[in-house]
C-alpha positions in Angstrom: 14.1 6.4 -14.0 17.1 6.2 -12.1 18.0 3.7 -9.1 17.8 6.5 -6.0 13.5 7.4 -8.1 12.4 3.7 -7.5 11.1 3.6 -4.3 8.9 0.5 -3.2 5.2 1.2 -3.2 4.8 -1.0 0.0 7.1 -2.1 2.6 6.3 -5.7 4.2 4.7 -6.4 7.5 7.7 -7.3 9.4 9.7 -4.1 8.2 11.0 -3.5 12.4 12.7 -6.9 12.8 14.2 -6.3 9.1 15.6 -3.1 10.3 17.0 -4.7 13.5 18.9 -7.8 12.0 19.9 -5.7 8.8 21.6 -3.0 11.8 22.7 -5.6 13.8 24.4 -8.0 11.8 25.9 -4.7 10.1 27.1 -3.2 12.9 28.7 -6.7 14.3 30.8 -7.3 10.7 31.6 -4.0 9.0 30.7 -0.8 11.6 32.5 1.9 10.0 31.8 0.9 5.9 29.4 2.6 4.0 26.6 0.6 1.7 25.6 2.4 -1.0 25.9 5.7 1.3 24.1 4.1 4.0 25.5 3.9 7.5 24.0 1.3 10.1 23.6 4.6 12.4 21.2 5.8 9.3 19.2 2.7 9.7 18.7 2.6 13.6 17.7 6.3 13.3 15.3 5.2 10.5 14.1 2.6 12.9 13.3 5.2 15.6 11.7 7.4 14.0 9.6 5.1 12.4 9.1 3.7 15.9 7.8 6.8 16.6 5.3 6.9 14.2 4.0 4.2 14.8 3.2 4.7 18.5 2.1 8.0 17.6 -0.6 6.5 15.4 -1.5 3.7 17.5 -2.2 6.5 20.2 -4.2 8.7 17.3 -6.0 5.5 16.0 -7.2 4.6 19.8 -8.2 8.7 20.0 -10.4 7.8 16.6 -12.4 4.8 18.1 -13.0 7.0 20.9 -14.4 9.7 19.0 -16.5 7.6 17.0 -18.1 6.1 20.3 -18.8 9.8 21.4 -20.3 10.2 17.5 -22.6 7.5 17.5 -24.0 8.3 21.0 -24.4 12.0 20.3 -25.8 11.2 16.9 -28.2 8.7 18.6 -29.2 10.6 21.2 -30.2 14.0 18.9 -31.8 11.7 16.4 -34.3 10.6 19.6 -35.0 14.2 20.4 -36.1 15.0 16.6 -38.3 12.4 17.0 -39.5 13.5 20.1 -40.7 16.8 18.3 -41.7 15.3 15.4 -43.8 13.4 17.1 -45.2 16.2 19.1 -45.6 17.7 15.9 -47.8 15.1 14.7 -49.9 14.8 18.3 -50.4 19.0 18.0 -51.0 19.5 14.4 -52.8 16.1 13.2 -51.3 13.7 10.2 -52.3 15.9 7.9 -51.4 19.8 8.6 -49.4 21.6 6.3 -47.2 23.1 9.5 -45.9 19.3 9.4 -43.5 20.1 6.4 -41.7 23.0 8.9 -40.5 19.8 10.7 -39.3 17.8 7.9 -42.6 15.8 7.9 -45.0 15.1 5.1 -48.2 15.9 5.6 -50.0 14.6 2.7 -49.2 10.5 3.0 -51.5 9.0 4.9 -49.9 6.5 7.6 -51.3 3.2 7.9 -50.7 0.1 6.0 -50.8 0.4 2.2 -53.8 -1.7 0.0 -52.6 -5.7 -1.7 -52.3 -4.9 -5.2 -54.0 -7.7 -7.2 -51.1 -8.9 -9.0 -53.3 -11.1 -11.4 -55.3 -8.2 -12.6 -52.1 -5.8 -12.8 -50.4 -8.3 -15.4 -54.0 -8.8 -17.4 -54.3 -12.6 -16.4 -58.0 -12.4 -15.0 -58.0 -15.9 -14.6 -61.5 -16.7 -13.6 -63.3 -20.1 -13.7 -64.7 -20.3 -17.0 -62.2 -19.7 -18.6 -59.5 -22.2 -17.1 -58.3 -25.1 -19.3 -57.7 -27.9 -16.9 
């Protein structure tokens, strides 16, 4: 791979105030030299541009987290209507009507809460009092 392929993966944080004191202090000692076929004109129109790019996302970044406000509200507000006719569903047809499975419903569970399971008697550890060792 030669020097002008490598390219850094990442540039660092600070990458604007690089630019600026690379150009300046450039442009103040040699103006006219080229560096390795850079000119400090090459490195302020880098900086613009990249300037540019980054308003341009901060401006599409701000247009995202309005969006996603306007998502979750629409989202929230249709998933209140489908309960709305789900539960109208349920009030018209009863808990247990097949027409229930048109709306996404199942008709079959019954609603209400679910028996204890005797875990003692699940595991085969019928522990009852004769049979204790104390």
């Amino acid at each position: 791979m030669t020097a002008k392929n490598k390219r850094p993966k990442y540039f660092p944080a600070n990458i604007v105030e690089q630019a600026k004191v690379v150009a300046g202090g450039w442009e103040k000692n040699i103006q006219d030299v080229k560096l390795n076929g850079i000119m400090p004109r090459d490195i302020r129109d880098g900086l613009r541009s990249f300037r540019e790019l980054e308003d341009r996302m901060g401006l599409i970044n701000k247009e995202l987290r309005d969006l996603k406000g306007k998502y979750q509200t629409a989202g929230r507000s249709l998933f209140e209507e489908i309960q709305k006719v789900r539960n109208g569903a349920r009030a018209a047809f009863g808990l247990h009507d097949r027409r229930l499975a048109d709306f996404g419903l199942n008709p079959n569970v019954k609603r209400g809460r679910p028996p204890k399971k005797n875990v003692v008697k699940q595991l085969g550890l019928d522990l009852s009092t004769e049979e204790r060792d104390l």
